[in-house]
N, C-alpha and C positions, 0 to 999 in steps of 0.2 A: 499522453505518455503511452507508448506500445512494448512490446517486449524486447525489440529489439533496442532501442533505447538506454532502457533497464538493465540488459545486458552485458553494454557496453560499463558500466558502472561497477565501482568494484565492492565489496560487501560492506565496506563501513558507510560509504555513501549509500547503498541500499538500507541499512537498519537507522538510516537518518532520515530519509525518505518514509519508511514504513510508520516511523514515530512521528513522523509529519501528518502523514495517513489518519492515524489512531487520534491525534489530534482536531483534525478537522471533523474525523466522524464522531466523534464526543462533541465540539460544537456542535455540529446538526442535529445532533440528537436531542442536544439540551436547545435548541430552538424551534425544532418540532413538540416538544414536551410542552413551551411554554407559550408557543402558538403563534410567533414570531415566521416559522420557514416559511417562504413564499414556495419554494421550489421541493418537494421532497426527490427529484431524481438525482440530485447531490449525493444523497444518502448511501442509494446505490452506486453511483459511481463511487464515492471512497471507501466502499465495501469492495467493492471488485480488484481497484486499484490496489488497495490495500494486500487482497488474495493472490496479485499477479506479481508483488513483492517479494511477497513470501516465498513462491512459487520458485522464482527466479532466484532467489537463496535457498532454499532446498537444493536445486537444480547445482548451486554453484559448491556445496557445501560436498556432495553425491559424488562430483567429477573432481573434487578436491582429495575423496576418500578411496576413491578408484586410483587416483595416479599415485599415491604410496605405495 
Protein backbone atom coordinates (compact mmCIF):
# COMPACT_ATOMS: atom_id res chain seq x y z
CA UNK A 1 0.00 0.00 0.00
CA UNK A 2 1.88 3.47 -1.09
CA UNK A 3 0.50 6.91 -0.47
CA UNK A 4 -0.80 7.44 -3.57
CA UNK A 5 -3.22 4.66 -3.21
CA UNK A 6 -4.27 5.85 0.17
CA UNK A 7 -5.01 8.99 -1.34
CA UNK A 8 -7.20 8.01 -3.68
CA UNK A 9 -9.60 6.76 -0.66
CA UNK A 10 -11.88 8.80 0.98
CA UNK A 11 -11.58 9.27 5.02
CA UNK A 12 -13.99 6.73 6.11
CA UNK A 13 -12.40 4.11 4.20
CA UNK A 14 -9.15 5.59 5.63
CA UNK A 15 -10.26 5.27 9.40
CA UNK A 16 -11.41 1.63 8.37
CA UNK A 17 -8.07 0.77 7.11
CA UNK A 18 -6.17 2.44 10.14
CA UNK A 19 -8.52 0.18 12.61
CA UNK A 20 -7.54 -2.64 10.41
CA UNK A 21 -3.88 -1.35 11.04
CA UNK A 22 -4.14 -1.10 14.91
CA UNK A 23 -5.58 -4.51 14.68
CA UNK A 24 -3.11 -6.54 13.01
CA UNK A 25 -0.46 -4.59 15.13
CA UNK A 26 -2.23 -5.85 18.44
CA UNK A 27 -1.91 -9.39 16.84
CA UNK A 28 1.75 -9.18 16.44
CA UNK A 29 2.26 -7.96 19.34
CA UNK A 30 0.48 -10.31 21.20
CA UNK A 31 2.33 -13.20 19.13
CA UNK A 32 5.59 -11.63 19.66
CA UNK A 33 4.77 -11.63 23.61
CA UNK A 34 3.78 -15.21 23.41
CA UNK A 35 6.70 -16.38 21.19
CA UNK A 36 4.55 -17.58 18.49
CA UNK A 37 6.04 -14.50 15.49
CA UNK A 38 8.10 -16.00 13.04
CA UNK A 39 8.67 -12.74 11.42
CA UNK A 40 8.94 -9.58 13.71
CA UNK A 41 9.38 -7.05 10.35
CA UNK A 42 5.39 -7.20 10.22
CA UNK A 43 5.56 -5.40 13.35
CA UNK A 44 7.26 -2.60 11.62
CA UNK A 45 5.51 -2.48 8.72
CA UNK A 46 1.97 -2.17 10.43
CA UNK A 47 3.51 0.49 12.45
CA UNK A 48 4.46 2.47 9.51
CA UNK A 49 1.52 1.71 7.44
CA UNK A 50 -0.46 2.60 10.24
CA UNK A 51 1.59 6.25 10.45
CA UNK A 52 1.18 6.79 6.56
CA UNK A 53 -2.75 6.64 7.43
CA UNK A 54 -2.72 8.90 9.71
CA UNK A 55 -0.57 11.05 7.88
CA UNK A 56 -2.87 11.06 4.86
CA UNK A 57 -5.77 12.00 7.11
CA UNK A 58 -4.26 14.72 8.59
CA UNK A 59 -3.21 15.82 5.17
CA UNK A 60 -6.92 15.35 3.99
CA UNK A 61 -8.53 16.95 7.12
CA UNK A 62 -5.64 20.29 6.63
CA UNK A 63 -6.98 20.90 2.91
CA UNK A 64 -10.42 20.17 4.07
CA UNK A 65 -9.90 23.31 6.68
CA UNK A 66 -8.07 25.46 4.27
CA UNK A 67 -10.99 25.29 1.58
CA UNK A 68 -13.76 26.88 4.12
Amino acid sequence: MNAQELRDKTPDQLREELANLKKESFNLRFQQATGQLESTAGIKAARRNAARVKTILNEKAAAAASAE
